[in-house]
C-alpha positions in Angstrom: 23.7 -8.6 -77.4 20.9 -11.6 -76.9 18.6 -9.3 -79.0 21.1 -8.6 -81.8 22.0 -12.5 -81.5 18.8 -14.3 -81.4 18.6 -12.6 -85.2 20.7 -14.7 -86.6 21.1 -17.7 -83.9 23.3 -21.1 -84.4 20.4 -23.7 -85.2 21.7 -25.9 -82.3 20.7 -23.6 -79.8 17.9 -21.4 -81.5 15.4 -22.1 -78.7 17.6 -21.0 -75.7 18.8 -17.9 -77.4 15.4 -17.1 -77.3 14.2 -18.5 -74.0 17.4 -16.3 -72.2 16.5 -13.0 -74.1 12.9 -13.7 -72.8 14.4 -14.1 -69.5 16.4 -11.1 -69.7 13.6 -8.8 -70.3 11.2 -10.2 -67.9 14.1 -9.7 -65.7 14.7 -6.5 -66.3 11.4 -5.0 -66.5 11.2 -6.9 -62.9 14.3 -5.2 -61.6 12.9 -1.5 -63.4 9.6 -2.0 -62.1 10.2 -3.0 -58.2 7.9 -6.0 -58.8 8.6 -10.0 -59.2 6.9 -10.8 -63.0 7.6 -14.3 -63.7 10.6 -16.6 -63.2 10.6 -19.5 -66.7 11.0 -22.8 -65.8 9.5 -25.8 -67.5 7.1 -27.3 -65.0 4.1 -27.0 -68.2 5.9 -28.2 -70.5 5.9 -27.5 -74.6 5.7 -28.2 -77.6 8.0 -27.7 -80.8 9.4 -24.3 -80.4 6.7 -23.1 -78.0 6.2 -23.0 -74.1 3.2 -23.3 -72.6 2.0 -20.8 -70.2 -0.9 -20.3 -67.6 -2.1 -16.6 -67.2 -4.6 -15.6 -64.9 -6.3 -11.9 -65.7 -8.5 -10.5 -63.3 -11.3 -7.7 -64.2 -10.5 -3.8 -63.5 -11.7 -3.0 -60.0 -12.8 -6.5 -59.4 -15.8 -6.1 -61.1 -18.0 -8.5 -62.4 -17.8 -9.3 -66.1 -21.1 -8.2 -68.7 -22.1 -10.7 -71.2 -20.9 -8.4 -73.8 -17.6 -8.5 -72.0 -17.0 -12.3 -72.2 -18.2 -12.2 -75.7 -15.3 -9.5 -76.6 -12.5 -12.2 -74.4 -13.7 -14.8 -76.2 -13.0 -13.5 -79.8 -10.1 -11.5 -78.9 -8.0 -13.6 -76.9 -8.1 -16.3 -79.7 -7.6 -14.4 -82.8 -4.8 -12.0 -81.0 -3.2 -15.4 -79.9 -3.8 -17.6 -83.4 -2.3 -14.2 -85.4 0.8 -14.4 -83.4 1.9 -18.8 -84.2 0.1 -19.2 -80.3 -2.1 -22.2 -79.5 -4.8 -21.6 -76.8 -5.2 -24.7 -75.1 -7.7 -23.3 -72.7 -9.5 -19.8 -72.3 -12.0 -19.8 -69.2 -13.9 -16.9 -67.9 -14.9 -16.4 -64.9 -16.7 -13.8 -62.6 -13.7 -11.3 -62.0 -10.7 -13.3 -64.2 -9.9 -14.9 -67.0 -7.4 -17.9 -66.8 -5.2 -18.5 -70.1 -3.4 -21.3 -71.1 -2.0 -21.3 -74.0 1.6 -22.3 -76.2 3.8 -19.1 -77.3 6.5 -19.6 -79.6 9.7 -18.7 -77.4 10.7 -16.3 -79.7 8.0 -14.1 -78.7 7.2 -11.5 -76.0 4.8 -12.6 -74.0 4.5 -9.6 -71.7 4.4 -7.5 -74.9 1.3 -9.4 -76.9 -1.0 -9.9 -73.1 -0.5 -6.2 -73.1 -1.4 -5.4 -76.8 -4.8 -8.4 -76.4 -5.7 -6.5 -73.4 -5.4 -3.1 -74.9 -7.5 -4.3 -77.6 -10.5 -6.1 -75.3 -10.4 -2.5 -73.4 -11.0 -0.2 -76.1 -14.8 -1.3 -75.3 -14.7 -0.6 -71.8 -11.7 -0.8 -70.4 -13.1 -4.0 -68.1 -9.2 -6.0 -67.5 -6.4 -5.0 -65.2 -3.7 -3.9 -66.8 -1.5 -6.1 -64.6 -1.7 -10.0 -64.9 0.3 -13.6 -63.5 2.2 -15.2 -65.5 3.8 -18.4 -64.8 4.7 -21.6 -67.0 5.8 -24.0 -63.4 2.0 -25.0 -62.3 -1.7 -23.4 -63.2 -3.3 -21.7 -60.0 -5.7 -23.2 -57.9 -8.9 -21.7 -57.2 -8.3 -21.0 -53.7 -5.1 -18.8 -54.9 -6.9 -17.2 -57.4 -9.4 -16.2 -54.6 -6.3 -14.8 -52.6 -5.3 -12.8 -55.2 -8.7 -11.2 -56.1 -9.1 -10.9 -52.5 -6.0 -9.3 -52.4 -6.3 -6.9 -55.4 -9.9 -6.1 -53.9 -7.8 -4.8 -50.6 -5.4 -2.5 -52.5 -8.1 -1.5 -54.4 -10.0 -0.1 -51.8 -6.9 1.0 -49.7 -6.1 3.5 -52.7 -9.5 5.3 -53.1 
């Protein structure tokens, strides 16, 4: 019904249509999947008709990033991000992540365009997990981005 809705919303309340279909599909992927994605809330902030968002990306395997690598997340990211109305505020790269901050018009899916910009970084080398965090309440310290590399690293090795 929110989908079918948010086609032809009341101007008054545009921007929550939106915001509770993006809620209802994160929610349901969450519930279809067995695993938490992201909960909205406003703790970032936005601007105009877009919320601000802080994603953190970690490499496949935990591997260290190539050169060639960056140079691929540092076009893509952008230019998938600027095609779809997003402002990237911040794009940094580091050893085994990438940390993403960036405004998406709430109309958007912002599950479904991380997935298609990773897709498209991967077709030369596959190099990102296909999983990511997503959150727009508070951007991740360093010593939580640790624990989740460190973390991934131990699942990793538990399933080879």
């Amino acid at each position: 019904m929110l989908q079918e809705y948010v086609k032809h919303p009341a101007e008054e309340v545009e921007n929550w249509a939106y915001l509770a279909l993006m809620e209802s599909r994160i929610s349901l992927e969450s519930e279809l999947s067995d695993e938490k994605q992201i909960y909205i809330s406003t703790g970032l902030g936005g601007k105009g008709k877009k919320l601000r968002f802080y994603t953190l990306i970690l490499s496949k395997d935990n591997e260290f990033f190539e050169g060639y690598q960056r140079q691929i997340i540092e076009w893509e990211f952008p230019y998938y991000l600027e095609r779809a109305d997003c402002e990237v505020e911040r794009l940094t790269i580091g050893e085994q992540y990438i940390e993403l901050v960036f405004l998406i018009p709430v109309k958007w899916d912002i599950k479904l365009l991380l997935d298609a910009v990773i897709g498209e970084c991967n077709l030369y080398g596959d190099f990102l997990a296909g999983t990511f965090t997503i959150t727009n309440v508070k951007e991740l310290t360093r010593d939580e981005i640790m624990e989740i590399i460190d973390k991934d690293g131990r699942n990793i090795q538990a399933s080879h």
